[in-house]
C-alpha positions in Angstrom: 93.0 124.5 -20.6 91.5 121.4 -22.3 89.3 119.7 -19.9 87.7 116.3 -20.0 83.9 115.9 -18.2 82.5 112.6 -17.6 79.5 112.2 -15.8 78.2 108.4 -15.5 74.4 108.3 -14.4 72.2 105.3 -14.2 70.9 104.9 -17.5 74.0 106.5 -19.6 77.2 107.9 -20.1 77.8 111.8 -21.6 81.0 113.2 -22.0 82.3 116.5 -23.0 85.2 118.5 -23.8 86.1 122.1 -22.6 88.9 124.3 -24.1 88.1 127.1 -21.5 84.9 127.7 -21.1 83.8 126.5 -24.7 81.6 123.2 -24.8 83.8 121.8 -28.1 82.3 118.1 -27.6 79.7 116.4 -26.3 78.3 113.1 -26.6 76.8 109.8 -25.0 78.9 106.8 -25.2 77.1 103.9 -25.8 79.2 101.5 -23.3 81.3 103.1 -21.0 85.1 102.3 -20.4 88.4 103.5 -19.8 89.5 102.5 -23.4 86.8 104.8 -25.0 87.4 107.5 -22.7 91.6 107.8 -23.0 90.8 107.6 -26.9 88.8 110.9 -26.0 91.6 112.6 -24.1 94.0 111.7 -26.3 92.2 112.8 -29.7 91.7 116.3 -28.1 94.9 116.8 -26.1 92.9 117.2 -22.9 95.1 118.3 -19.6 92.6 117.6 -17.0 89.9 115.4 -16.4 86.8 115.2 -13.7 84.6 112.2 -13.3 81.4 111.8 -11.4 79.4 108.9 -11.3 76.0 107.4 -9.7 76.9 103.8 -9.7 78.8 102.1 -7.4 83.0 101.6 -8.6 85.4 99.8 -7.1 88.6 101.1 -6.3 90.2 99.0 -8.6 88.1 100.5 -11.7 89.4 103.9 -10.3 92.5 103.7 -10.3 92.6 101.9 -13.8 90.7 105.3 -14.6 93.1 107.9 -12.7 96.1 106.4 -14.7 94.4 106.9 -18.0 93.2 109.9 -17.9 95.6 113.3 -17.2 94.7 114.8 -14.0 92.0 113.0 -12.7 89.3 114.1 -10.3 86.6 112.3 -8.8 83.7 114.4 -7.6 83.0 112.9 -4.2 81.8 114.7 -1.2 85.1 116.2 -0.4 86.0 118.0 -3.3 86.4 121.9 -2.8 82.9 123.7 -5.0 82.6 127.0 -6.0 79.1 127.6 -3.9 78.7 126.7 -0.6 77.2 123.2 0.5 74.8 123.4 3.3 73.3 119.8 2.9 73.1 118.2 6.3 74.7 115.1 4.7 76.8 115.5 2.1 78.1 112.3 1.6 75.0 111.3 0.4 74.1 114.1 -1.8 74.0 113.1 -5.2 77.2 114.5 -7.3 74.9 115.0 -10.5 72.5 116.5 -8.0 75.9 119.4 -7.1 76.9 119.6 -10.4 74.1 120.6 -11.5 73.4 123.2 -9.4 76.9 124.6 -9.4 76.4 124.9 -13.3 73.4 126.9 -13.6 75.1 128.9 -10.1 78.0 129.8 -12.6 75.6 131.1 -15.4 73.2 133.1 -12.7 75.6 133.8 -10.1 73.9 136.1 -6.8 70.4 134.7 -7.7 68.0 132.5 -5.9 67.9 129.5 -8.2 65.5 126.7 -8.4 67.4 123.7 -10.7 65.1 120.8 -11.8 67.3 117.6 -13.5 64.3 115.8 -15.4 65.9 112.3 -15.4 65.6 108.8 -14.3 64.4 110.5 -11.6 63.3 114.2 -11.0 65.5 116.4 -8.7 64.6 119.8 -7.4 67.3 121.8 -5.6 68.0 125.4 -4.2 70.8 127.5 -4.6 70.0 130.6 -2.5 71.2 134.4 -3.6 74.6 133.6 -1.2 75.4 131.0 -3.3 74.7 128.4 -1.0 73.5 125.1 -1.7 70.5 124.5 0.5 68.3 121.1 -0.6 65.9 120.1 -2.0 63.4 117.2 -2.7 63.5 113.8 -5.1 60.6 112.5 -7.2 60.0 110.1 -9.2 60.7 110.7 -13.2 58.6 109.3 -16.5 60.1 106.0 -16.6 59.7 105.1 -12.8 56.0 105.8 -12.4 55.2 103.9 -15.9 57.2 101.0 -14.3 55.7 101.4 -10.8 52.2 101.4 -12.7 52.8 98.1 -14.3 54.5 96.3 -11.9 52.0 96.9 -9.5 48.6 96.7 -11.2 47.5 93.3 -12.5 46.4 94.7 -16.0 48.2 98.1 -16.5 50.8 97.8 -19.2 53.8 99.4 -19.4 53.6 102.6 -21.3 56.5 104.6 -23.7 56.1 108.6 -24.1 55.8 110.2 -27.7 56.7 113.8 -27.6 52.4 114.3 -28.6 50.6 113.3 -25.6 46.9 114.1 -25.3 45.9 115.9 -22.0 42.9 113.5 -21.5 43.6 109.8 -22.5 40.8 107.9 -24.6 42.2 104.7 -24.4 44.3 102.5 -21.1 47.5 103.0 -22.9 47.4 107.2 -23.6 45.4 107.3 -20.0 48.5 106.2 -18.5 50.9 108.3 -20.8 48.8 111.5 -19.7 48.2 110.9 -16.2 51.9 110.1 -15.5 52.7 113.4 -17.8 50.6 115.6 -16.7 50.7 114.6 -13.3 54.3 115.4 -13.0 54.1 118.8 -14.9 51.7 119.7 -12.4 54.2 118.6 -9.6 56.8 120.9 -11.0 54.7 123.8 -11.2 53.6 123.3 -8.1 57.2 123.3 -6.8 58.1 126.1 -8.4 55.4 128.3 -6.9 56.5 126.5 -3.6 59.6 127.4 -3.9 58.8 130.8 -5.3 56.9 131.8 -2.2 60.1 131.3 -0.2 63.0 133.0 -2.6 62.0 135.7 -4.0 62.7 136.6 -7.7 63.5 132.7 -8.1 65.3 132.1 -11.7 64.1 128.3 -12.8 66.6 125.8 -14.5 65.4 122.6 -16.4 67.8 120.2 -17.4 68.1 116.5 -18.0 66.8 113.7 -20.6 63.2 114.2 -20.0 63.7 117.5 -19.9 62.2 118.3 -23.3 58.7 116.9 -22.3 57.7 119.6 -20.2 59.7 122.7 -21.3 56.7 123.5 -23.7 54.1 122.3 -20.7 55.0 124.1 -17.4 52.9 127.3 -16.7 55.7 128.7 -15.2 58.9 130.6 -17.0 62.5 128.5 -17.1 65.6 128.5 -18.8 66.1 125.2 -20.9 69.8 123.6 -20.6 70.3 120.0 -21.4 74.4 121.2 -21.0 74.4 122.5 -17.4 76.0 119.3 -16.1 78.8 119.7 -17.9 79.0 122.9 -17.1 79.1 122.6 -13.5 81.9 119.6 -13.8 83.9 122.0 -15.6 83.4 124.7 -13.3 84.4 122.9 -10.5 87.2 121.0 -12.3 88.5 125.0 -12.9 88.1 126.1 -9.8 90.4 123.5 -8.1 92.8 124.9 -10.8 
């Protein structure tokens, strides 16, 4: 089956498309609509389509969406996973937050997983060796601190992050960059020996758009997958059938 996977977050758009289990597209669109998305479908004959989102739609926009696309699905909290969700509240569980976990569930099934999505903000959740969703925790990502830094000091600018980043700043501006890098790559290792403590033989997923500045920092062994989102939208577009 051709599948369409469109996860809306808060800064950006990524598509992909599935024949099976094969990623055979994937891309960021730079404006979002239903016009740009039925062009996609269309173009690669997809059959089914799942959409998850962060930002508020109407139920107008919706619709508009669920008659353009073939087999539409919105990931909300009622939508039937593959792993069990023990979240106390579900309906305010993030669906990039589910998706994610569910993907990285489907490539390490029967394993205590620890699944970090490095984004506008950082995410860490817990899928235990019953494939059970259990929770996690939310922090703040790259972005928000350097904001939170500026708009609350009187002479702090607002920083950017270059991919070289010294550990020990010698001027304001690469002060801030390493503090707020370094700070959080200490925060995730210190999760993940958390986290450790409790699940034993823990297997550690990274994902997301920031993901790619810490991969090379964290102390700590994980497996690297700027895809698992779309993975877990097409597993759980599948198994609905």
């Amino acid at each position: 089956m051709r599948s369409l996977v469109i996860d809306q977050g808060n800064t950006s758009t990524k598509v992909g498309v599935f024949d099976g289990d094969d990623l055979v597209l994937c891309q960021r669109l730079p404006s979002f609509t239903v016009e740009a998305v039925a062009q996609i479908a269309e173009l690669h004959s997809v059959e089914a389509t799942i959409f998850s989102t962060v930002v508020e739609q109407t139920e107008s926009f919706l619709s508009h969406l669920r008659k353009a696309l073939p087999n539409f699905l919105l990931l909300d909290a009622d939508t039937p996973l593959p792993i069990e969700n023990l979240y106390a509240t579900p309906q305010t569980l993030g669906r990039d937050r589910l998706a994610v976990c569910v993907g990285a569930n489907y490539l390490k099934p029967n394993t205590n997983l620890l699944v970090i999505d490095a984004g506008t903000a950082v995410t860490y959740d817990i899928v235990n060796d019953r494939n059970q969703y259990v929770g996690g925790n939310i922090s703040l990502g790259l972005e928000m601190r350097a904001k939170a830094l500026n708009a609350y000091t009187s002479k702090l600018p607002k920083v950017d992050f270059p991919e070289a980043i010294p550990f020990c700043g010698t001027t304001t501006e690469t002060a801030l960059q390493a503090g707020i890098l370094y700070g959080l790559v200490g925060e995730i290792d210190g999760f993940i020996d958390s986290f450790s403590a409790v699940y034993p033989n823990l297997s550690v997923f990274l994902t997301g758009g920031s993901a790619f500045y810490f991969e090379r920092r964290l102390k700590n062994a994980i497996f690297a997958d700027d895809k698992l989102l779309l993975i877990g939208l097409n597993r759980i577009l599948t198994f609905r059938g």
